[in-house]
Backbone as a ProteinNet text record, in pm:
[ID]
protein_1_A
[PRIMARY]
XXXXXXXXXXXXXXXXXXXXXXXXXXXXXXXXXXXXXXXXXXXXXXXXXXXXXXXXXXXXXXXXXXXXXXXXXXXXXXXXXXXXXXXXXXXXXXXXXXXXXXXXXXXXXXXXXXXXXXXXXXXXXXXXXXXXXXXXXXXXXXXXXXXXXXXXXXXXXXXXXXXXXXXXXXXXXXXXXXXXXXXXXXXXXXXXXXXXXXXXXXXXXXXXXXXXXXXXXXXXXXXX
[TERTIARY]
11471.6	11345.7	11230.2	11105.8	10979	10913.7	10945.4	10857.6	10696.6	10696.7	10539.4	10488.7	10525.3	10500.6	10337.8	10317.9	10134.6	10075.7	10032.2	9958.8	10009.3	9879	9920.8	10008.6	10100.5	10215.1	10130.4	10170.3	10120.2	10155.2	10273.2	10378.4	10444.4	10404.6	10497	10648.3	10711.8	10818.8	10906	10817.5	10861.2	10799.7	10910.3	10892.9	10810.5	10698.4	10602.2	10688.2	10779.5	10870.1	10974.8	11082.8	11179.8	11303.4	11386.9	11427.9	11566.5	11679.1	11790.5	11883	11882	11945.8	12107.5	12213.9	12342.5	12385.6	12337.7	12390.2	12576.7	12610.2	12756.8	12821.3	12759.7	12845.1	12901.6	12770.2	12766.1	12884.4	12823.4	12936.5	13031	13153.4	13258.9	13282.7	13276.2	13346.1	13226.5	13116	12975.9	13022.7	13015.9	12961.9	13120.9	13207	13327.2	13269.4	13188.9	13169.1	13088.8	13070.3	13005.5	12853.7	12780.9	12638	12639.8	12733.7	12741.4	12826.1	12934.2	12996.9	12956.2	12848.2	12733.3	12643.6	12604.1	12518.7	12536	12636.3	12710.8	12780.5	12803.2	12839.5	12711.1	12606.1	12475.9	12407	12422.6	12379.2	12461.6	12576.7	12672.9	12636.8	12560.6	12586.3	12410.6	12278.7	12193.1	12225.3	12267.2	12222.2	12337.1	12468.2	12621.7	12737.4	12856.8	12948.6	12995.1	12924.3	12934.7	12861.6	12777.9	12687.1	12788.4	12720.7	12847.4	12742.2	12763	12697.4	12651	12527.3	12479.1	12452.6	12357	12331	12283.6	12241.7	12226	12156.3	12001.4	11912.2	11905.6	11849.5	11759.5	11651.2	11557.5	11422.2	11383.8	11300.8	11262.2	11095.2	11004.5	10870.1	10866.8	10877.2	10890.9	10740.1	10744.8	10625	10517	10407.9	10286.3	10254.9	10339.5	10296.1	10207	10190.6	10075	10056.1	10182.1	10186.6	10191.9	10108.7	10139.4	10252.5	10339.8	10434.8	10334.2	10343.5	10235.1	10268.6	10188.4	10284	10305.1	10429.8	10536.8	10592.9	10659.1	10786.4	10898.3	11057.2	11128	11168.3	11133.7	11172.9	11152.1	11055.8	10924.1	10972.4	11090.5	11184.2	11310.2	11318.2	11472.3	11475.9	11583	11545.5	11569.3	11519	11499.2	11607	11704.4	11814.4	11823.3	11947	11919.5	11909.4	11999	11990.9	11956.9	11794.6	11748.2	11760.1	11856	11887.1	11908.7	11864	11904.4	11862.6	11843.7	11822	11886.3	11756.5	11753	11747.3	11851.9	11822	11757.5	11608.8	11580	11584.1	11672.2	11744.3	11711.3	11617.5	11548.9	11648.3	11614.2	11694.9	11651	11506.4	11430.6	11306.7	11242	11179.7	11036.3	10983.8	10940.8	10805.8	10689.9	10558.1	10414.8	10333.5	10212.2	10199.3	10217.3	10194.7	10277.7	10388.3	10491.3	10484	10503.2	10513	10629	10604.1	10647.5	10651.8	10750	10723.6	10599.8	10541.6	10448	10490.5	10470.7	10536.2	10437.4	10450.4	10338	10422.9	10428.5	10492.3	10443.9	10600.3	10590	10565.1	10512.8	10479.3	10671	10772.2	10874.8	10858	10778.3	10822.5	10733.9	10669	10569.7	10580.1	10501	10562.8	10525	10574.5	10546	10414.5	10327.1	10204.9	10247.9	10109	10115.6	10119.1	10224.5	10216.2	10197.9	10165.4	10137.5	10164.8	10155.3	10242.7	10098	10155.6	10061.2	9996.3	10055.1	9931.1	9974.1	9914.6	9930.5	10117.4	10145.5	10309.7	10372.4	10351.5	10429.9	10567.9	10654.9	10739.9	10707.6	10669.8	10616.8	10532.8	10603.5	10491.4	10385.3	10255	10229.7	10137	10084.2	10020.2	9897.5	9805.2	9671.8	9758.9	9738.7	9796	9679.1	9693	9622.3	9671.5	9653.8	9711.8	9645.8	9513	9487.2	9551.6	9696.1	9758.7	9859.2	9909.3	10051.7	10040.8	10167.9	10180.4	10284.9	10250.2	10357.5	10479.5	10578.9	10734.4	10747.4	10736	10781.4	10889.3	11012.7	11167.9	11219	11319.5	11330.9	11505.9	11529	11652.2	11747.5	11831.4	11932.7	11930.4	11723.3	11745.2	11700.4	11675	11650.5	11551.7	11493.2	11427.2	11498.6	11486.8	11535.1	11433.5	11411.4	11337.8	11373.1	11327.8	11325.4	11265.8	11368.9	11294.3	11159	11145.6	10956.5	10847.3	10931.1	10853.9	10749.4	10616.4	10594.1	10571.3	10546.9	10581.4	10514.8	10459.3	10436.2	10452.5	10413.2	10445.5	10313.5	10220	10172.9	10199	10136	10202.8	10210.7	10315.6	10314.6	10244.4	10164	10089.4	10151.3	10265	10320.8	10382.8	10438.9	10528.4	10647.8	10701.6	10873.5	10845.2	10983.7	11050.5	11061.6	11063.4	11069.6	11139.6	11297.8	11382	11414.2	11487.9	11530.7	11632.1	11719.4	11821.2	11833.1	11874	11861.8	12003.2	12066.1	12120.4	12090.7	12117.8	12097.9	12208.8	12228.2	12366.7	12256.7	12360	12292.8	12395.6	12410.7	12523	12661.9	12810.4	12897.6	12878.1	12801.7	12835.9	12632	12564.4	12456.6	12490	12557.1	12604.1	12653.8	12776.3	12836.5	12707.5	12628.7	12550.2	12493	12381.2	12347.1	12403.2	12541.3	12612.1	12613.9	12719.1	12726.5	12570.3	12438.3	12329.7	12257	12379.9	12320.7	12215	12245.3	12110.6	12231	12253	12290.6	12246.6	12079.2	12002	12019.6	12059.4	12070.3	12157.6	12280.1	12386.2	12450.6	12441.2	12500.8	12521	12638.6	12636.3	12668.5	12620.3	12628.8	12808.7	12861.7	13028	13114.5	13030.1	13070.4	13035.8	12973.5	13011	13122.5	13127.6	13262.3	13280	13370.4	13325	13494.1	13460.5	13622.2	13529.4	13664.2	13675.2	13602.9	13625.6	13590.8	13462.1	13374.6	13231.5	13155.4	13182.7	13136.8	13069.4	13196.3	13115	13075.9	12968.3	12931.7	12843.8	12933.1	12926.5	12900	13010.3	13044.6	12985.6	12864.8	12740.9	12855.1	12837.2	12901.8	12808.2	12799.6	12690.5	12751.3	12708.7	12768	12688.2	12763.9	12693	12701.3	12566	12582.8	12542.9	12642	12610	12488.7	12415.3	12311.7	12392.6	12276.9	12339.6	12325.8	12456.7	12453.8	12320.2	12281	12157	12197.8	12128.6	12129	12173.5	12283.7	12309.1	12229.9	12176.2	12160.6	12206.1	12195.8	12279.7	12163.9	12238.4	12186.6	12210.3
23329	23266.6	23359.5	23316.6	23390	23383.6	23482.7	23480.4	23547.8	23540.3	23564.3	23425.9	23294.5	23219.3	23136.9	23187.3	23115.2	23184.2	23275.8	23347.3	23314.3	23360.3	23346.9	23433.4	23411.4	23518.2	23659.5	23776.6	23885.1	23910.7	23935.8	23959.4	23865.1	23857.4	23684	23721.1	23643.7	23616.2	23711.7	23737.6	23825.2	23760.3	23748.4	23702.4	23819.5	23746.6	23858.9	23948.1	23876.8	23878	23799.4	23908.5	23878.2	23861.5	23717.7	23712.8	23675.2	23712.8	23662.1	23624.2	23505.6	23484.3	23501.7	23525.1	23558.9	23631.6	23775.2	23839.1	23861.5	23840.9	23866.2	23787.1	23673.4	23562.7	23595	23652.1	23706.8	23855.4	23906.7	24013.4	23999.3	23944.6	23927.9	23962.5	24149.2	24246.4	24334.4	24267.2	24273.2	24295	24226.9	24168.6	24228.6	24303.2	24423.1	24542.8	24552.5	24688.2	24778.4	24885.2	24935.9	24903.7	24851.7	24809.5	24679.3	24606.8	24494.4	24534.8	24591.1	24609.2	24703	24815.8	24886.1	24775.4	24720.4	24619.3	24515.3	24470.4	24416.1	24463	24578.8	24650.5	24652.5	24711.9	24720.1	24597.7	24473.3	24389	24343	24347.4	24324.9	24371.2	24564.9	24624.4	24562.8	24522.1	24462.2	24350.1	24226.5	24120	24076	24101.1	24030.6	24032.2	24069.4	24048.4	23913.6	23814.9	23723.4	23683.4	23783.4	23784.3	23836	23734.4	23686.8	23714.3	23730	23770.5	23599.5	23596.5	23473.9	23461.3	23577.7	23551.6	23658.1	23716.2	23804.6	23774.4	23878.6	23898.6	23994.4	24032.5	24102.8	24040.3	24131.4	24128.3	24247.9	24225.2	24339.3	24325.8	24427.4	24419.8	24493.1	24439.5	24516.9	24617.9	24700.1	24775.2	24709.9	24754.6	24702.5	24534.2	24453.2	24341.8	24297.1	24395.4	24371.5	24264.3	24193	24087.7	24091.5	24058.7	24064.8	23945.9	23985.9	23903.3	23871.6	23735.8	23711	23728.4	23756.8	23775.2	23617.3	23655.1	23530.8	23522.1	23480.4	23446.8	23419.6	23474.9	23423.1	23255.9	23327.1	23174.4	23042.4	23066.3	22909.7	22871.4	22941	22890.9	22830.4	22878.1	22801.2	22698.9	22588.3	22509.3	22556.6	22470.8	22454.1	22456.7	22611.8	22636.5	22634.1	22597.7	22638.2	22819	22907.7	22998.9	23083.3	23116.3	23193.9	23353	23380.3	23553.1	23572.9	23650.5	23674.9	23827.2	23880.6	24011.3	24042.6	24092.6	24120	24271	24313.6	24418.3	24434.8	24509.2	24538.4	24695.7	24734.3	24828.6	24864.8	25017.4	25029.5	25085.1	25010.5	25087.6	25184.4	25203.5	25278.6	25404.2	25452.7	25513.8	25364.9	25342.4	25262.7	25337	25259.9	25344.9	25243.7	25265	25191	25134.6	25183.1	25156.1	25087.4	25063.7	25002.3	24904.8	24885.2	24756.5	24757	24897.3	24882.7	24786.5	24722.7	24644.8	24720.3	24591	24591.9	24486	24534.7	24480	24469.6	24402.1	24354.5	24322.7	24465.5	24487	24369.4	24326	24262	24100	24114.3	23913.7	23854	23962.4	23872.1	23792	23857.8	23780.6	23676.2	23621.9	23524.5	23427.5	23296.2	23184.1	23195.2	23085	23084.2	23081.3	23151	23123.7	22992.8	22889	22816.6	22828.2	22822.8	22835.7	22756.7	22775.1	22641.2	22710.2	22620.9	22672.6	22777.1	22868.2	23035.1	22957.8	22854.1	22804.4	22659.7	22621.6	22460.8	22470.2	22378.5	22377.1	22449.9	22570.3	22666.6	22611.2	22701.2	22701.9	22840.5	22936.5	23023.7	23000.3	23044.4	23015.9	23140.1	23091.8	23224.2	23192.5	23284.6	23239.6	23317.2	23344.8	23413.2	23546.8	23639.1	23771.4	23879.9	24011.5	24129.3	24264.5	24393.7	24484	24543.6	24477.4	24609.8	24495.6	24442.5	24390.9	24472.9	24548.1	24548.4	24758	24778.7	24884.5	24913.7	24997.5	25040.1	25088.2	25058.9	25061.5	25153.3	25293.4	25400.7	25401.1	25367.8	25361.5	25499.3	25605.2	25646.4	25600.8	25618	25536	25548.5	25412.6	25422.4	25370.2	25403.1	25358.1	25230.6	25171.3	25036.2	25024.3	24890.1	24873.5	24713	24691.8	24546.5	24517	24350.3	24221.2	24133	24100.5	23911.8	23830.2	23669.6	23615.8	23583.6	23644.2	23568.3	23721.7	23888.9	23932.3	23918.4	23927.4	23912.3	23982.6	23994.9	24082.4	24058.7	24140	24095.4	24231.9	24225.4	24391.4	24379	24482.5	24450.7	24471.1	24419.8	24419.7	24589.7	24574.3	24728.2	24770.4	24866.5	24915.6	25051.3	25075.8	25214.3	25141	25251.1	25225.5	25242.4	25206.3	25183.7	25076.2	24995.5	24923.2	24952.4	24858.3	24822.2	24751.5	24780.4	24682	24707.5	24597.7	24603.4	24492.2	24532.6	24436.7	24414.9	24267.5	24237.6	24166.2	24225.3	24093.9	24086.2	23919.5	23834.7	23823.8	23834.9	23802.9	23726.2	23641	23547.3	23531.9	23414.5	23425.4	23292.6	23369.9	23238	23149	23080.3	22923.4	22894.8	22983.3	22950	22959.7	22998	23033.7	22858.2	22803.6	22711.7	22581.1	22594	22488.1	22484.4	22560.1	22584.3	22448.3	22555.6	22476.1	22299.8	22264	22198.1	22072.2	22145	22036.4	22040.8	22105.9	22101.5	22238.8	22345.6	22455.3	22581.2	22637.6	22741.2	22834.9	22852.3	22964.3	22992	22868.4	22833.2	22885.7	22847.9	22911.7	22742.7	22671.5	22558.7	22531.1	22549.7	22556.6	22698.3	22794.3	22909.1	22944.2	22912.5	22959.4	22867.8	22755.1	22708.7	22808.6	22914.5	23010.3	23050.6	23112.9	23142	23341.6	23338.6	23507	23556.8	23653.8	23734.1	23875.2	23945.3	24080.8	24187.4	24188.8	24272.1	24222.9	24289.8	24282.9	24191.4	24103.8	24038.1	23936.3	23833.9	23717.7	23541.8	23520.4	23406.5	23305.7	23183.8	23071.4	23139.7	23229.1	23240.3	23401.1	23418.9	23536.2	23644.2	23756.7	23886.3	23962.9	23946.1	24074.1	24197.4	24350.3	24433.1	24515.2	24520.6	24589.1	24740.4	24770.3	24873.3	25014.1	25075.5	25207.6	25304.8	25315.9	25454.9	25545.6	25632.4	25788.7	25836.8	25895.5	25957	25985.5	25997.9	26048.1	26128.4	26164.9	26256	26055.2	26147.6	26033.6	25997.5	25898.3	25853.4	25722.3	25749.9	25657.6	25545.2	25460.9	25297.2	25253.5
-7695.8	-7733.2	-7700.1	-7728.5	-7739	-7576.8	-7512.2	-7337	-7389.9	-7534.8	-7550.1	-7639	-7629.1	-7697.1	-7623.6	-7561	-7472.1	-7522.3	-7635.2	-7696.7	-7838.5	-7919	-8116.3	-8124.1	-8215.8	-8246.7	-8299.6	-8293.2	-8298.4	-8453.2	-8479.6	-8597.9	-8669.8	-8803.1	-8793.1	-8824.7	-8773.8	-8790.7	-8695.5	-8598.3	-8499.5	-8341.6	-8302.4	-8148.8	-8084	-7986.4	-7929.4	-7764.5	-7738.9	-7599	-7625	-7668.4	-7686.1	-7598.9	-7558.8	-7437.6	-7447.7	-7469.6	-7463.6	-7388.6	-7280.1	-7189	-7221.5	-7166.8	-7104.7	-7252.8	-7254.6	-7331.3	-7330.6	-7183	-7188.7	-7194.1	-7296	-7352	-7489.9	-7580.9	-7657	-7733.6	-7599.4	-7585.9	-7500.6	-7499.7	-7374.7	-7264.2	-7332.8	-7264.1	-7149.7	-7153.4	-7127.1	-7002.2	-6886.6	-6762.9	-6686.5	-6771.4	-6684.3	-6682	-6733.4	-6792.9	-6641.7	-6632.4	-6513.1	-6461.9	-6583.5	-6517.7	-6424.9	-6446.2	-6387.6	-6283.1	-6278	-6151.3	-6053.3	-6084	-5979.8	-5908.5	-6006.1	-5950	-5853.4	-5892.7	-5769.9	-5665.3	-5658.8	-5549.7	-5451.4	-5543.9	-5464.9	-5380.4	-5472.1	-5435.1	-5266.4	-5276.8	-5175.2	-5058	-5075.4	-4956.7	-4903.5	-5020.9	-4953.8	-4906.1	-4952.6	-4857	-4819.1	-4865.8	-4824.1	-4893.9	-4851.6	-4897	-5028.8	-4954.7	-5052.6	-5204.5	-5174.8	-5330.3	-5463.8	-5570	-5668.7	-5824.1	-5885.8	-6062.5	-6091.8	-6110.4	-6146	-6282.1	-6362.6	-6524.8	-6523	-6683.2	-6723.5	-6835	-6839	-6997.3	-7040.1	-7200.7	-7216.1	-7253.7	-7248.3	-7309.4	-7361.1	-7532.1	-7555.1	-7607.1	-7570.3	-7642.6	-7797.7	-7881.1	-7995.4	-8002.8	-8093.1	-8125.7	-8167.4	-8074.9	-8115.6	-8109.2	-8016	-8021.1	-7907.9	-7814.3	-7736.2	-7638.6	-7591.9	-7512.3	-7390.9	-7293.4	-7122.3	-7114.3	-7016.8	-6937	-6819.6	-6793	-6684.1	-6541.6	-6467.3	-6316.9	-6284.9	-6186	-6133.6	-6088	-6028.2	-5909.9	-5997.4	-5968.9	-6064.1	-6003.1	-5873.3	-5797.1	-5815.3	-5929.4	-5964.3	-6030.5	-6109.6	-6252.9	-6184.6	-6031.2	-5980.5	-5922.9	-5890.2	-5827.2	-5689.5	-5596.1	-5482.3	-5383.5	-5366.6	-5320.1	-5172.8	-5114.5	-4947.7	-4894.9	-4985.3	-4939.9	-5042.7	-4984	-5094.2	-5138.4	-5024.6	-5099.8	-5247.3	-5338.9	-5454.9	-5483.4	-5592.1	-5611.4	-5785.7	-5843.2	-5941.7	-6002.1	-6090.2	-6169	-6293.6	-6282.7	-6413.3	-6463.1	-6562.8	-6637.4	-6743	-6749.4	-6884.8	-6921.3	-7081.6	-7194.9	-7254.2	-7229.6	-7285.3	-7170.9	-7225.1	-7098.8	-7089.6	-6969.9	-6978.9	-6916.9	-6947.7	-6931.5	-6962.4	-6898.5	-6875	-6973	-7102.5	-7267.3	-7327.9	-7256.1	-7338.7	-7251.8	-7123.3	-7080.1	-6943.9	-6871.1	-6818.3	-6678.9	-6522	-6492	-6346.7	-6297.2	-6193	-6107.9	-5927.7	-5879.6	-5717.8	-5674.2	-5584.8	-5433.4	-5370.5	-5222.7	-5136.4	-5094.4	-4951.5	-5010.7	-5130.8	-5211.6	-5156.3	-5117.3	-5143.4	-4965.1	-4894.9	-4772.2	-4766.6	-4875.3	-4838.2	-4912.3	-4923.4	-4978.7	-5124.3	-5194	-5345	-5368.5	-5506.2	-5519.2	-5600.3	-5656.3	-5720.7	-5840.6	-5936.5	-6086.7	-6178.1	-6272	-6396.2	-6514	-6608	-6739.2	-6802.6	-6878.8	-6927.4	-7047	-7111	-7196.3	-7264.6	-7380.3	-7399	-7414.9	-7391.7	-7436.3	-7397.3	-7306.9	-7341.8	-7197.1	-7212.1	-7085.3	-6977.8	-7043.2	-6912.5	-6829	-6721	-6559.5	-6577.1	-6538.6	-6443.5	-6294.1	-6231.3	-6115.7	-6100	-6005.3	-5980.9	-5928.1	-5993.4	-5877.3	-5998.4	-5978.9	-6043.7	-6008.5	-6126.8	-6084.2	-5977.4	-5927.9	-5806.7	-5646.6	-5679	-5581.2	-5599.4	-5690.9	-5695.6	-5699.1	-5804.5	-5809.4	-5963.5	-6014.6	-6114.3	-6121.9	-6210.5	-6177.4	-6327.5	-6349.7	-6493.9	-6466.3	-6569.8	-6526.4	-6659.4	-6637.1	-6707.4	-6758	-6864.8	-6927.5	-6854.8	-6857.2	-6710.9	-6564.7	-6553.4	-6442.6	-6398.6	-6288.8	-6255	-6150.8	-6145	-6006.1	-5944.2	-5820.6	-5795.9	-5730.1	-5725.5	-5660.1	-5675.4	-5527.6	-5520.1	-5572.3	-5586	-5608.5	-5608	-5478.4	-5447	-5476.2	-5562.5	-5564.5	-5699.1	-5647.5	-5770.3	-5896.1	-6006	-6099.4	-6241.4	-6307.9	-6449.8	-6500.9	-6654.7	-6747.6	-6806.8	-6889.7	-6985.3	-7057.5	-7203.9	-7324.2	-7432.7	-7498.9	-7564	-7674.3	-7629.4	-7721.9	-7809.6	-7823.4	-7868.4	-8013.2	-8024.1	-8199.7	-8144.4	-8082.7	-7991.5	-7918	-7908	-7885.5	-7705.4	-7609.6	-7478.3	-7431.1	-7381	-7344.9	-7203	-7164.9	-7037.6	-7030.8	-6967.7	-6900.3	-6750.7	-6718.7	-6620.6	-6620.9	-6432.5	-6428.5	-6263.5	-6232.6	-6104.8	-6023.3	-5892.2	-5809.5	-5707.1	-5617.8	-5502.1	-5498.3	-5338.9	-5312.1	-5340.6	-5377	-5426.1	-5441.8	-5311.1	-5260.3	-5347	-5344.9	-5437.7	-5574.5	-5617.7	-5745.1	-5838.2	-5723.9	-5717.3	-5681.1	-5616.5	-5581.6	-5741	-5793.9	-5891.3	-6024.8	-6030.6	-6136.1	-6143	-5991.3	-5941.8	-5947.5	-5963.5	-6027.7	-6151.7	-6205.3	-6357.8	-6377.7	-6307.8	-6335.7	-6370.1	-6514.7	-6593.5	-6606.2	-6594.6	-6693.6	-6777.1	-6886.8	-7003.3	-7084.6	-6982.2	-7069	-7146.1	-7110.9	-7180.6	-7336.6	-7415	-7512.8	-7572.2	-7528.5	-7541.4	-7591.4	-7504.8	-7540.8	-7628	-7702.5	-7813	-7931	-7902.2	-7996.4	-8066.5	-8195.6	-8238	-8239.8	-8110	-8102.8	-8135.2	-8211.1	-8221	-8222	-8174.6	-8076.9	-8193.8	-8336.6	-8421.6	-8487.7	-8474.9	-8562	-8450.2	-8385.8	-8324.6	-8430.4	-8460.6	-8556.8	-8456.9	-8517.8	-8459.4	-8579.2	-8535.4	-8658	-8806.3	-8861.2	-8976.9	-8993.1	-8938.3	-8960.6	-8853.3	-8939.7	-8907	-8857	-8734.3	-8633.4	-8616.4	-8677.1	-8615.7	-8504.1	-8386.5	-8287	-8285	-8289.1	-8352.8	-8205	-8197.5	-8071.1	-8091.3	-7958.7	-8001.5	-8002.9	-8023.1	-8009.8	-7902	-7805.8	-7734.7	-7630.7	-7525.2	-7452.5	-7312.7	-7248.3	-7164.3	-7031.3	-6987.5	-6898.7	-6764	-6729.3	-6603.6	-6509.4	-6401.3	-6299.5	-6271.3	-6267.7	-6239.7	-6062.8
[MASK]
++++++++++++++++++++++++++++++++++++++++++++++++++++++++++++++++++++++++++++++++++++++++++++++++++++++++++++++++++++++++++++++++++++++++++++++++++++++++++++++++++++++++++++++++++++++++++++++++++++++++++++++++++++++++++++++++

C-alpha cells in the first residue's frame, strides 16, 4: 500500500511510498536466503540468543515523487509488548542519498519514551510525531549496505527528488516468545491472508497473473 497516502498523490496511478509488507511470502525462497540469515545472526549477537525473524518489507520511492516519510517510532505501530527488544534492518538496494530519500535517524530517541503520535493526515494510517532534522543525523547507505534501529529510534526519509528509484528492504527479529505473543493476539504485520496466495516455483504466478521476477545486473558486491 501507499506509506505516501497523507499527501495528494504526486503521479497518478502511482503510489507516492511504496510499501510491501512480507515480501517473503511472495517469494518463498526469500527469508533462506543470506540477507535474512546475516541478519539474524547479527541480531542474536546484539540483544540474544533468542531473537527470532518477525516480518519483512520493502519500500520503494519511485522517481520524482517527492514524498517525506514522516518521523516515528516503529514502536507506535506495535502493540504494547512485555519485552521490548527488537531491531531492525534497513538495506539499500540502491545508493541512497539526501535526494533520494535517504534514512535520518535521531541518536539515543531509542532510550527514551514514546513521543506522541497521531495520524500524518485526514484518514490516513501513517503515524507521525514532532521531531526535526536539526535533532537527528543522516544515514547515505551505499548498495548492500544497512543501518539498524529500535523500535523507539526515531526516524523519517525525505522525499525523492532524483530520476531513480529508492528502495530498501527491511527485515525485523525480537525475541521467540515476542514473536509468539504477537501472533497469539492477533498482531501479523499484515500478513493475514497473504499465503492464500497461489504461488508456484516457476515465474512466480499469483491468482492466475504471471509475475516474472526479473534479476539485475550483476554489481560490484557489498556486505550487509
Amino acid at each position: 500500500h501507499d506509506l505516501g497516502s497523507h499527501v495528494e498523490q504526486v503521479k497518478r496511478n502511482e503510489e507516492n511510498v511504496c510499501q510491501i509488507m512480507w515480501p517473503s511470502v511472495y517469494v518463498p525462497s526469500l527469508d533462506k536466503g543470506p540477507l535474512h540469515k546475516r541478519a539474524l545472526e547479527i541480531a542474536k549477537a546484539l540483544l540474544g540468543e533468542d531473537m527470532a525473524f518477525d516480518f519483512d518489507m520493502l519500500i520503494a520511492k519511485g522517481p520524482q515523487t517527492r514524498t517525506q516519510t514522516p518521523w516515528h517510532q516503529d514502536e507506535a505501530y506495535w502493540p504494547n509488548m512485555p519485552d521490548k527488544r527488537a531491531v531492525s534492518f534497513w538495506v539499500a538496494m540502491e545508493r541512497t542519498t539526501l535526494d533520494n530519500g535517504c534514512m535520518w535517524f535521531i541518536p539515543g530517541s531509542n532510550l527514551k519514551p514514546i513521543r506522541s503520535h497521531r495520524p500524518a493526515g485526514p484518514n490516513a494510517h501513517i503515524l507521525e510525531c514532532d521531531a526535526s532534522e536539526d535533532e537527528g543525523v543522516a544515514a547515505p547507505l551505499s548498495p548492500g549496505s544497512c543501518t539498524l534501529h529500535h523500535g523507539r529510534t526515531l526516524h523519517y526519509s525525505r522525499g525523492n527528488t532524483t530520476d531513480s528509484t529508492r528502495r530498501g528492504f527491511i527485515t525485523n527479529f525480537r525475541p521467540q516468545a515476542m514473536v509468539e505473543w504477537e501472533r497469539e493476539n492477533g498482531f501479523d504485520h499484515g500478513k493475514a491472508g497473504l499465503d492464500k496466495l497461489d504461488h508456484t516455483a516457476s515465474g512466480e504466478t499469483y491468482q492466475g497473473k504471471n509475475i516474472q521476477i526479473k534479476q539485475r545486473p550483476p554489481e560490484d558486491s557489498h556486505s550487509t
